[in-house]
C-alpha positions in Angstrom: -86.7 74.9 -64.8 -89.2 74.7 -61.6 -88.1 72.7 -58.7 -88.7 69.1 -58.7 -90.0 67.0 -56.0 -86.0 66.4 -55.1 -85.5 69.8 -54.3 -88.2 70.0 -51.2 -86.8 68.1 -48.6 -86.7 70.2 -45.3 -84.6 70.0 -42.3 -83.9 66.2 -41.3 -85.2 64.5 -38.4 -82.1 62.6 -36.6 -82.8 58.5 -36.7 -84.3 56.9 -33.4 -86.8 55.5 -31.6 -90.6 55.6 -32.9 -91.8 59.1 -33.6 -95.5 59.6 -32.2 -98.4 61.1 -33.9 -100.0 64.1 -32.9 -103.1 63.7 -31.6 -104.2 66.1 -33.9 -103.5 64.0 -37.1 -105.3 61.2 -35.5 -108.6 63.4 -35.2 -108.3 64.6 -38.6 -107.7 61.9 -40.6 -109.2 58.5 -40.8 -108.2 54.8 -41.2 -107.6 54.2 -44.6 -109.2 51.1 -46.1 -108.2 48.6 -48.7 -109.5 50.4 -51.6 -107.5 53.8 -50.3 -104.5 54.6 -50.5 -103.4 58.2 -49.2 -100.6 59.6 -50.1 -97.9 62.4 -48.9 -96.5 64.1 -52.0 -93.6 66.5 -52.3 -95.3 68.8 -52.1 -98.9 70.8 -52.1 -100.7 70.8 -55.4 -101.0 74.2 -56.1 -101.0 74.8 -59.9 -103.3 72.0 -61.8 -102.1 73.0 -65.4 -99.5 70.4 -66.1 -99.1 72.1 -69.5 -98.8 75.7 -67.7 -96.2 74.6 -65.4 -93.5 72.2 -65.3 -93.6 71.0 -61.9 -93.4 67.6 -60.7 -96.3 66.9 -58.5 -98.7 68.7 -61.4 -97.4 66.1 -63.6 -98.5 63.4 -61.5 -101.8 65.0 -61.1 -101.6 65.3 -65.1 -100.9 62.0 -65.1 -103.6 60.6 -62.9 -106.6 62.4 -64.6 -105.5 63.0 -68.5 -104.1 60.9 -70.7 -101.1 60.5 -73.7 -100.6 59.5 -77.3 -97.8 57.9 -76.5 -96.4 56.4 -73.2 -92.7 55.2 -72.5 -92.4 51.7 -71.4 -90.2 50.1 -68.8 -87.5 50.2 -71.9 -87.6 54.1 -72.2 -89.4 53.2 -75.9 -92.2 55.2 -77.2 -95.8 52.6 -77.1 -99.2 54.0 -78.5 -101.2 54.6 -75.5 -104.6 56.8 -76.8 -103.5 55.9 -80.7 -104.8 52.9 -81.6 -102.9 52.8 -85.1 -100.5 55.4 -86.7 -98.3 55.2 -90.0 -95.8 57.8 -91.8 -95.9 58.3 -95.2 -93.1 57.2 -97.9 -91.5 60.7 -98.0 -91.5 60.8 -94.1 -93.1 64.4 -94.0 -96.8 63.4 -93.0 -98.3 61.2 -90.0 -101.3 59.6 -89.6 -103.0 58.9 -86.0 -106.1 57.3 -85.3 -107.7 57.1 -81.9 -108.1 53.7 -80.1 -111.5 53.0 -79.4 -113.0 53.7 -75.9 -111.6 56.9 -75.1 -114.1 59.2 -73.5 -114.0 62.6 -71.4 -114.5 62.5 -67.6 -117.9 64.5 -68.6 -119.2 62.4 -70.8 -118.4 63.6 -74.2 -116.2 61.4 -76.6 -112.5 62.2 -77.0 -112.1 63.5 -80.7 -109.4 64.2 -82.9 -109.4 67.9 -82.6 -108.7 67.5 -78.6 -105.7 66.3 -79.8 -104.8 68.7 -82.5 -105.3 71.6 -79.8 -103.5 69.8 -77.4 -100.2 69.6 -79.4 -100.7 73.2 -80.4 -100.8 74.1 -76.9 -98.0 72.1 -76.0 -96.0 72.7 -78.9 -95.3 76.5 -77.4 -93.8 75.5 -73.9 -91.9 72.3 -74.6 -88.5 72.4 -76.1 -89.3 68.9 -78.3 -93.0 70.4 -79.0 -91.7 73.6 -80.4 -89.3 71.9 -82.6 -92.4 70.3 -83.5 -94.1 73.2 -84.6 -91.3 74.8 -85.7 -90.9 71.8 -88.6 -95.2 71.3 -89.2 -96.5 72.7 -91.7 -100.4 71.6 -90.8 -101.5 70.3 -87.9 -105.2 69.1 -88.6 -108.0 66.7 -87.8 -109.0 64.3 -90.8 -112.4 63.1 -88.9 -113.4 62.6 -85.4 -110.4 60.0 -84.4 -107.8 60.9 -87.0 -105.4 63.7 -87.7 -101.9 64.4 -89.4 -98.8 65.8 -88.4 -97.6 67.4 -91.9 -93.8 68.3 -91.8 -92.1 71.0 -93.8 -88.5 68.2 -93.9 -88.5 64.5 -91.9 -88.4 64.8 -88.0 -87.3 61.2 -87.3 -87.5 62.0 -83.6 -91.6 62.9 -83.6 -92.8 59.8 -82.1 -90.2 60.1 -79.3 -91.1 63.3 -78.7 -94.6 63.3 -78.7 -93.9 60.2 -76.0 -91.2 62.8 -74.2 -91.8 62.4 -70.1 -90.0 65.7 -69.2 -92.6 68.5 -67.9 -94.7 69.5 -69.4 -95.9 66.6 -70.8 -98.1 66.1 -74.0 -101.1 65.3 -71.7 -104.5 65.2 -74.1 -107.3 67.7 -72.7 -110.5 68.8 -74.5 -110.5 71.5 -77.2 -111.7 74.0 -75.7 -109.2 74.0 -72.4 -106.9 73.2 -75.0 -107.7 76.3 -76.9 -106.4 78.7 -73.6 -103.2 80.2 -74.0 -100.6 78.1 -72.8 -99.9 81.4 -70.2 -102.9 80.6 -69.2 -104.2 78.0 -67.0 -106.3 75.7 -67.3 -109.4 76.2 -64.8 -111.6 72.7 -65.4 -109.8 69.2 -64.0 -111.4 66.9 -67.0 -109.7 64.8 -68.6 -109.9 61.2 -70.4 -107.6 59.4 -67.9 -107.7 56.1 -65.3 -108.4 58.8 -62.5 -111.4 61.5 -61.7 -110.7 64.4 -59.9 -112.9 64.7 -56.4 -114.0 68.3 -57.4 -116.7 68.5 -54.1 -112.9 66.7 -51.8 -110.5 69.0 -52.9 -109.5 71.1 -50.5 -106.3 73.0 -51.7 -103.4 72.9 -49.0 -105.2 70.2 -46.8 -105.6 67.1 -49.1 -107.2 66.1 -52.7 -109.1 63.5 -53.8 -109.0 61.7 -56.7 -111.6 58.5 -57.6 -110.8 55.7 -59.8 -112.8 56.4 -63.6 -115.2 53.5 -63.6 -115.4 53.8 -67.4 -112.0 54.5 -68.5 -111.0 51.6 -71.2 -107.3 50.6 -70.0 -105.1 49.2 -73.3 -105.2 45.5 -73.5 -101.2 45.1 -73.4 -99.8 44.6 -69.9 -98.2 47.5 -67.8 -95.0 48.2 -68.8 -93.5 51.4 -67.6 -95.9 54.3 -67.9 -96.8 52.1 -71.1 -99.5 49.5 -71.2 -102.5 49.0 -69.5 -103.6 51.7 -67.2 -105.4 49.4 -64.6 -106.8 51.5 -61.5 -107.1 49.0 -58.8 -108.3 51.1 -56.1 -111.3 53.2 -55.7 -109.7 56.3 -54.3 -106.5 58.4 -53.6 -106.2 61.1 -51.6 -103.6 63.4 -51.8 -102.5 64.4 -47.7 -100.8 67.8 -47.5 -98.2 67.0 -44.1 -95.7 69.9 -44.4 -94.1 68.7 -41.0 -92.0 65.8 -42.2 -91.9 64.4 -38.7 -95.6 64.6 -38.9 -95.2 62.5 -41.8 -93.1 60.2 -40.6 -95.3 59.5 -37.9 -98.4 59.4 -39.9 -96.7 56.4 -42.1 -95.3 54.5 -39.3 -98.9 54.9 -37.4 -100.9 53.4 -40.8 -102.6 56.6 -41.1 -101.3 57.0 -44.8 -99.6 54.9 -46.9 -96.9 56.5 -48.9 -93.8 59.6 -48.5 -92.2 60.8 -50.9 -89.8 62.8 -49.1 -88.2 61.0 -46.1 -85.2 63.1 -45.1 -82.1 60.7 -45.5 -81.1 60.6 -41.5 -83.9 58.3 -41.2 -83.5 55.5 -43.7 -82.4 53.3 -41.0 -85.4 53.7 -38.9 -87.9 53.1 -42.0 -85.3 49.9 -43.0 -85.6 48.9 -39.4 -89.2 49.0 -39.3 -91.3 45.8 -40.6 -94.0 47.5 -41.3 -92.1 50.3 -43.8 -90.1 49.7 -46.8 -88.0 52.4 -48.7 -88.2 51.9 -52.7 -86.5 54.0 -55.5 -89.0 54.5 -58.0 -86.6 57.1 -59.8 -84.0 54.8 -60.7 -81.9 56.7 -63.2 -82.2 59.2 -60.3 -80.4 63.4 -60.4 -77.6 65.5 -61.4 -76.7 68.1 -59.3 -75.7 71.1 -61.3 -73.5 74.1 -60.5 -74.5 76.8 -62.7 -71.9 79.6 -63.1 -73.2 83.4 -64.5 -71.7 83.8 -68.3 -72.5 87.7 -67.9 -70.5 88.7 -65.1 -67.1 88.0 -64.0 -65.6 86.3 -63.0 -67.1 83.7 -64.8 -67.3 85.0 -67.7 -64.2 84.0 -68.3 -63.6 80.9 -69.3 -60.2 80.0 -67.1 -62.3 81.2 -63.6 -65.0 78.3 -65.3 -62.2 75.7 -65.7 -60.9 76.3 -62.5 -64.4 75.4 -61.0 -65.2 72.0 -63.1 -61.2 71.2 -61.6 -62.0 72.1 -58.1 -65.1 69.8 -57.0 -64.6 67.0 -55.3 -67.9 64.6 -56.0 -67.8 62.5 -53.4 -67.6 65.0 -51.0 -70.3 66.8 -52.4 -72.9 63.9 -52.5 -72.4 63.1 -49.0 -73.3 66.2 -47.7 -76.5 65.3 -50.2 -77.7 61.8 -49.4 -77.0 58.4 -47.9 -73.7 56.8 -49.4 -75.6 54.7 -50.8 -77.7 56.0 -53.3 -75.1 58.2 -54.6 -72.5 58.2 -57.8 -70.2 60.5 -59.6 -71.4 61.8 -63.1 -68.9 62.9 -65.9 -71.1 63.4 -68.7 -73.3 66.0 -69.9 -75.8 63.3 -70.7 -75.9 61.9 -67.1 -74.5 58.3 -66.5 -76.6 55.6 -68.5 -78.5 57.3 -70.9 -78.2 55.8 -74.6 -75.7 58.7 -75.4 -73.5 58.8 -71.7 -69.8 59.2 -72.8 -66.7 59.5 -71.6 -65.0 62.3 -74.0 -62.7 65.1 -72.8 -63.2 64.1 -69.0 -59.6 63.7 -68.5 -60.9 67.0 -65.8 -62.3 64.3 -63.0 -59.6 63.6 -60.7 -61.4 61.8 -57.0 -61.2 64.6 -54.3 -60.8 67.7 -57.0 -57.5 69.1 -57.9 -57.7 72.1 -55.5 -54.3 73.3 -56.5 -54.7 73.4 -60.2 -58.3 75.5 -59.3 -56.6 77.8 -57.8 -53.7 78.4 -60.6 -56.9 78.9 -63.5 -58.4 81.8 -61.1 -55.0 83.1 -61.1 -54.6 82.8 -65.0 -58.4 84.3 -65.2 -57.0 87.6 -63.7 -59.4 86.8 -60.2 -58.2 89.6 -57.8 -60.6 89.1 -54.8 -63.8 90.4 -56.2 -67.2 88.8 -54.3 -69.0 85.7 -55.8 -72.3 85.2 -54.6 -73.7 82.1 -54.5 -77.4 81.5 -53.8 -78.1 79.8 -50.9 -81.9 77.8 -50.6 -81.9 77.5 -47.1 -85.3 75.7 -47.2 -83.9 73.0 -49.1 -81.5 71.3 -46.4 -79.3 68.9 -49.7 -79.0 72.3 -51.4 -78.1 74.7 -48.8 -76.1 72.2 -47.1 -73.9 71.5 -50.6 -74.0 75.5 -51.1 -72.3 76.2 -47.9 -69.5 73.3 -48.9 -69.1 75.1 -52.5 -68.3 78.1 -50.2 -66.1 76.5 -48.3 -64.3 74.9 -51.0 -64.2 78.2 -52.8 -62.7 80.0 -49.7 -59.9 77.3 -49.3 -58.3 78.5 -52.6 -58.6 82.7 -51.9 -62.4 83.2 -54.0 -64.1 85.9 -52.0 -67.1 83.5 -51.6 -70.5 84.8 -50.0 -73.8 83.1 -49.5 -77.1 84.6 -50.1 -79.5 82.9 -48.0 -83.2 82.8 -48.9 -85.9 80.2 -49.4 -86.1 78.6 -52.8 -88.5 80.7 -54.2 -86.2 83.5 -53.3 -83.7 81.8 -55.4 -86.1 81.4 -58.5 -86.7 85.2 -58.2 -83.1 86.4 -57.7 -81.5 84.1 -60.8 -83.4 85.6 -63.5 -81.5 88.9 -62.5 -78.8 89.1 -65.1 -77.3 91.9 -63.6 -74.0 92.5 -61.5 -73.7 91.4 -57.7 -74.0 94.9 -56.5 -77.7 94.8 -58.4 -78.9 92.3 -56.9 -77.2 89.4 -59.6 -75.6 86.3 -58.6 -72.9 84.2 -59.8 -73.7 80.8 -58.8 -76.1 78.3 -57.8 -77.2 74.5 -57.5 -79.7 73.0 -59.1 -80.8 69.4 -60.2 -82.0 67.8 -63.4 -83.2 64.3 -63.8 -80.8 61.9 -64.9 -83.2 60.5 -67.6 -84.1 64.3 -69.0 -80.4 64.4 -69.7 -80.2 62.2 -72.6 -81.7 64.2 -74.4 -80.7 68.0 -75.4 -84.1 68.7 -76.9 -85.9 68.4 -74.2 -84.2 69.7 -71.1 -82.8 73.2 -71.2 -79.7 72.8 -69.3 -78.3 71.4 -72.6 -78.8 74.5 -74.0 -75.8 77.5 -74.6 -77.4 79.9 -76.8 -76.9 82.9 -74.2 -79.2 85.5 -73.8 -81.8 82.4 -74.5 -79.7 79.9 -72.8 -81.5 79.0 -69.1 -80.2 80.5 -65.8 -76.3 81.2 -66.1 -77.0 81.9 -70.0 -73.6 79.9 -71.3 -72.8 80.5 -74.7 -70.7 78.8 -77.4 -71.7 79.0 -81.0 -70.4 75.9 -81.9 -71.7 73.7 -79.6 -75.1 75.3 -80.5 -74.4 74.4 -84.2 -73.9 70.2 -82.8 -77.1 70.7 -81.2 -79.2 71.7 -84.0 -78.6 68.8 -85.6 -79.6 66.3 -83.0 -83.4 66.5 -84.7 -81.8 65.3 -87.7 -79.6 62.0 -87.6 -81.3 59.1 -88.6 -79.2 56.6 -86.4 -78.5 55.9 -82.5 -75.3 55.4 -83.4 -74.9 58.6 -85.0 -76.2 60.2 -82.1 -74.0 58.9 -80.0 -71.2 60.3 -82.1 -72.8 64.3 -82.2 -73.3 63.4 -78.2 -69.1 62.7 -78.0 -68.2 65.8 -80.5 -71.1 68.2 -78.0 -69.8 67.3 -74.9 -65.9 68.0 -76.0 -66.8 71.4 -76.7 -69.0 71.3 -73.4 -66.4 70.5 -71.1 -63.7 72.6 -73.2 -66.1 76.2 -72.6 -67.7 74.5 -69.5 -71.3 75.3 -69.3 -72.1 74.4 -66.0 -70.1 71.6 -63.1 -71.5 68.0 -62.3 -71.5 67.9 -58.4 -72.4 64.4 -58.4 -76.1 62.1 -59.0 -78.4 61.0 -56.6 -81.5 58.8 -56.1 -84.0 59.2 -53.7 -85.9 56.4 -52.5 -89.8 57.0 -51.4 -91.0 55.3 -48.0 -94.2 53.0 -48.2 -96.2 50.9 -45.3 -95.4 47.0 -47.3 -99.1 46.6 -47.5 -99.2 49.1 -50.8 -97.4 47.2 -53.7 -97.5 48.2 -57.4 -95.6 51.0 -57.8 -93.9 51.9 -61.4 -90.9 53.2 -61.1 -89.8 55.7 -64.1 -88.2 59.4 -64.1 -90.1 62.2 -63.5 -93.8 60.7 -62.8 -95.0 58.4 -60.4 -98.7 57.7 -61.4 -101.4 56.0 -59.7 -102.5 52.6 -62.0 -101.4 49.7 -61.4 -100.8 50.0 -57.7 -102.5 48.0 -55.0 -103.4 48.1 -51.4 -103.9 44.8 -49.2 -105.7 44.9 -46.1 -103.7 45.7 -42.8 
């Protein structure tokens, strides 16, 4: 997993008064008028790939300039977006798609079924639902220039949903021949088939992009409804601002010079709540875990009691708060996140509000923990994350674990957690990370759900049995029988613990009142529908 735009925040500003704009900002960037909206992101667009990387903000730029077979509404259920029509056959092994009419490449050329075929083939070897996909497909193939067929070896009632998935990468369309790169390759060419067109001549990497609004993009009749619907640009132009300096920001918002943050650090709620001008707006709603992953491969967690002892010792509450405002935070007891369609309360007779400290610290004993160092990685770029990895410490500490913190930026972290190796080689034992709530419900397409070791992500947890539950979520027909497989998983989960929950959070985006529009779904906030009145 890459970090997500949740992870960037920086060091807070403390609430007050009005912050002023250099005047540097003011002599570099201009009014923006009715038909432009500019925009602070997370962070700067720096890979344009979204099928290369899994990144949040190149999503969004995915998002704005490609387009999807299928798109999720408001409902989190799968709508044709680019298929106009699509059927299965009796035996459930082979689907038809045909292209909707309209669909043409930001260069001129038609959109064909053989984009499409080369899309999902690229896709299909970096996404966890795409190479189930290809995994069960035995062809893969164009029929003529707007149909093709998914042939499958057995039925793979979960295709559609999959194909529709919104955890990056994304099944975003391109033309054959980008298509046809390697997917460890990227992408060079920023042409797609989507509502946006990427400025090419404005971009200016780690200063701002631009993207215009694609006068001949044919939008789907049906109204918006989640990333589903109509894809209705109504302004001319977005720019893309990169303000590293979140008081900068700040002040940029609150003067009118752009129109949306992403990021506002959490001290200053008040002031934007305060202001008449601003309004703060959670887009994310289902929002994100914070995860505590623990290294299988080297003790002490590799044993299971020193693993127990952990899930027993957090204290939630206290754990958010150090995160986020009170109010946009909740505990979280089930693997699946709280209100996906398979969230479940089995074997969390663990939770107890505060922790049970003394209860952690009788597991360690029963582990055979004798004082040895745990090294926790500390993002101290990341202000939530380093601020929650020094109260892990401290918790840790409190009960006789030799805890230490290993302080680097977050790309320090990245490096440093794919070292499987002991402490005293540079390995690691534990570190936070987040996962969005909605990626969660489903173990095919987020990896933390995985425990297949060696191929397991970042703490590599491994229980055979649980692996043998999750093999068959591809195969039961029924929602309700999901939700049964989800109940027998997450008992095994919580028995071998393959990571902690340290709580859920949503964090709300800041806008000047004037922009309105906004869709607000997991993962990717896109560009359609929104509107900007005049000041």
């Amino acid at each position: 997993m890459t970090i997500s735009r949740r992870d960037l925040f920086k060091v807070g500003l403390a609430a007050g008064a009005a912050i002023s704009i250099p005047s540097v900002l003011r002599a570099q960037t201009s009014s923006a008028g009715s038909r432009t909206v500019r925009m602070v992101k997370s962070s700067d667009l720096r890979v344009f790939d979204p099928i290369w990387t899994a990144t949040n903000i190149t999503a969004d730029h995915g998002a704005a300039i490609y387009d999807t077979l299928f798109s999720l509404d408001s409902k989190f259920m799968p709508q044709p977006q680019m298929v106009g029509k699509w059927g299965v056959s009796d035996d459930k092994k082979t689907y038809t798609f045909e292209l909707r009419d309209g669909l043409g490449w930001h260069d001129g050329s038609p959109v064909t079924a053989a984009d499409c075929v080369a899309s999902i083939r690229r896709w299909g070897h970096v996404h966890p639902g795409g190479q189930l996909i290809m995994a069960r497909a035995s062809d893969i193939s164009k029929k003529d220039g707007k149909t093709f067929t998914i042939a499958l070896k057995e039925p793979l009632g979960l295709l559609i949903d999959l194909l529709a998935d919104l955890t990056p990468p994304c099944l975003f369309i391109m033309r054959e021949k980008d298509a046809n790169r390697p997917a460890t390759e990227q992408v060079t060419a920023n042409i797609g088939s989507g509502p946006f067109r990427f400025n090419e001549g404005l971009a200016k990497p780690g200063a701002s992009i631009t993207y215009d609004r694609n006068e001949k993009y044919v939008p789907r009749k049906e109204p918006s409804d989640g990333l589903a619907g109509g894809k209705i640009a109504n302004v001319d132009r977005v720019i893309w601002d990169v303000i590293a300096d979140q008081q900068t920001a700040m002040a940029a918002l609150q003067a009118g010079e752009i129109d949306y943050f992403e990021t506002p650090p959490a001290d200053l709620y008040s002031l934007i709540e305060s202001d008449p001008d601003l309004e703060l707006h959670v887009l994310d709603k289902p929002g994100w875990n914070v995860v505590l992953r623990m290294n299988f491969q080297q003790p002490p967690f590799n044993n299971i009691n020193a693993r127990q002892a952990v899930l027993h010792l957090i204290d939630q509450e206290a754990f958010m708060r150090v995160m986020s405002d009170p109010k946009y935070i909740d505990t979280v007891t089930s693997i699946f996140g709280n209100d996906t369609l398979v969230s479940n309360d089995e074997n969390t007779g663990w939770y107890k509000k505060g922790g049970d400290a003394e209860k952690a610290k009788q597991l360690f004993k029963e582990a055979g923990y004798t004082g040895e160092k745990v090294v926790i990685l500390d993002p101290t770029d990341s202000r939530e994350f380093d601020n929650a990895s020094q109260l892990l410490a401290a918790a840790l500490r409190k009960i006789g674990v030799n805890a230490e913190l290993a302080p680097s930026d977050w790309g320090g972290l990245t490096t440093r957690r794919a070292n499987k190796g002991p402490v005293e080689n540079g390995g690691w034992n534990m570190f936070i990370t987040a996962e969005s709530n909605y990626s969660l419900g489903n173990p095919l397409a987020t990896p933390l759900l995985l425990a297949n070791g060696d191929d397991a992500w970042y703490g590599w947890p491994k229980n055979d049995e649980y692996e043998t539950l999750r093999s068959k979520w591809a195969n039961v027909a029924t929602l309700e029988e999901r939700k049964g497989l989800a109940r027998k998983m997450q008992a095994i989960w919580w028995d071998f613990v393959g990571d902690v929950r340290l709580g859920k959070y949503v964090s709300p985006i800041a806008h000047r009142k004037t922009l309105t529009g906004l869709i607000g779904m997991p993962q990717i906030v896109p560009m359609w529908n929104m509107q900007k009145a005049s000041a």
